[in-house]
C-alpha positions, 0 to 999 in steps of 0.5 A: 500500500502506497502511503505518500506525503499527502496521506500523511498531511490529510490525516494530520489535518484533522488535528488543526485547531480552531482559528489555526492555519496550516502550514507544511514544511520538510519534517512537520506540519505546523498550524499557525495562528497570527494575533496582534502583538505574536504568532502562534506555532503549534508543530508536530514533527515527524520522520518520513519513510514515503511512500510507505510510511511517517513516523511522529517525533513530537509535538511542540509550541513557539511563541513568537513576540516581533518586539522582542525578535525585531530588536535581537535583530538589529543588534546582532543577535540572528538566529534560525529557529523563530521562536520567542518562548516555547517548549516541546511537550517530552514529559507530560504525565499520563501520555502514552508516549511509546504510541506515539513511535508507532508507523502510520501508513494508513487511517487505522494506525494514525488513529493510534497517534491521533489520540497521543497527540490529542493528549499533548495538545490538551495537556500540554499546549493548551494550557502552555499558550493560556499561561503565557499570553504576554511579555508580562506574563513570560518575564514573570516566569523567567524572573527566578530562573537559573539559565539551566532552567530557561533551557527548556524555553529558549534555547542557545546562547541567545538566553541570555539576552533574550531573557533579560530583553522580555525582563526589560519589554516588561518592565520586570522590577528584578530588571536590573538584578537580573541584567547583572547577574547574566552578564557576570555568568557570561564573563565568567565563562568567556573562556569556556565558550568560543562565542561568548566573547562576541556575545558579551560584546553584543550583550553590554552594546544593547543593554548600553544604557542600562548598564551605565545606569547601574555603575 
């Protein structure tokens, strides 16, 4: 039996969430909702084997916040993946997970996954996005955390001034703590890191001001 991309992609349709848009790419299939101030990205990740089967990685929610991106970029700070704040669902308690490896080459094993995903999206995406709907509301959970701990939600180097920049949007009182106590990790480790040089140099250029604030 021929099972091709377009048999996949049909099936997974039948995931999309209300208001969501979908949109293909080499390796997922995301559905994509546009608002005011973000854009929002919900991706199901897959390994394809057609025309004879695919094979569901994961599931994973992006938050993408233009303020925030806008001024990376103009400071220097690219990066590929365009998420602001985001989290693969991995863990999640009561997830059958090992379904989730299971072949799907027709409407009766997708069924099997279908019910993995749905899990993920109601225990995991759902309330992820209905936690985090602001700047505020992500600077509020990033405040206490240690970058290991941010890992999870931004990933790379790009933490450091990606998590003090949504601080600093908000308004965060722990601003300027915060804003110390990471560019005291990045010089402390200038030496264990070939990019940290250059993204200390970036770090102190765009928090400029601030810092001169402080001292």
């Amino acid at each position: 039996m021929v099972f091709n991309k377009e048999n996949f992609e049909d099936l997974i349709l039948q995931l999309k969430p209300k208001n969501f848009n979908y949109k293909g790419g080499f390796g997922s299939v995301r559905f994509v909702k546009e608002e005011a101030d973000k854009i929002l990205t919900i991706a199901i990740g897959y390994n394809q084997y057609f025309p004879h089967s695919a094979v569901v990685k994961g599931v994973s929610v992006d938050i993408y916040f233009a303020e925030v991106e806008n001024i990376l970029k103009q400071n220097g700070f690219g990066e590929e993946c365009e998420s602001t704040f985001g989290k693969v669902f991995q863990d999640l308690h009561g997830v059958d997970y090992e379904k989730l490896e299971t072949e799907i080459n027709s409407e009766k094993t997708f069924n099997v996954v279908r019910n993995v995903i749905e899990d993920i999206l109601e225990k995991g995406v759902k309330p992820f996005l209905s936690r985090f709907t602001t700047i505020n509301e992500i600077a509020d959970f990033l405040a206490d955390k240690r970058p290991i701990e941010i890992v999870p939600f931004i990933q790379g180097s790009i933490l450091y001034p990606k998590t003090i920049l949504i601080m600093k949007l908000a308004d965060h009182p722990n601003f300027r703590k915060r804003l110390v106590e990471f560019r005291t990790i990045l010089s402390e480790n200038v030496d264990e890191n070939v990019r940290y040089p250059i993204l200390l140099n970036k770090y102190d250029e765009l928090f400029h001001d601030d810092l001169k604030q402080i001292k």
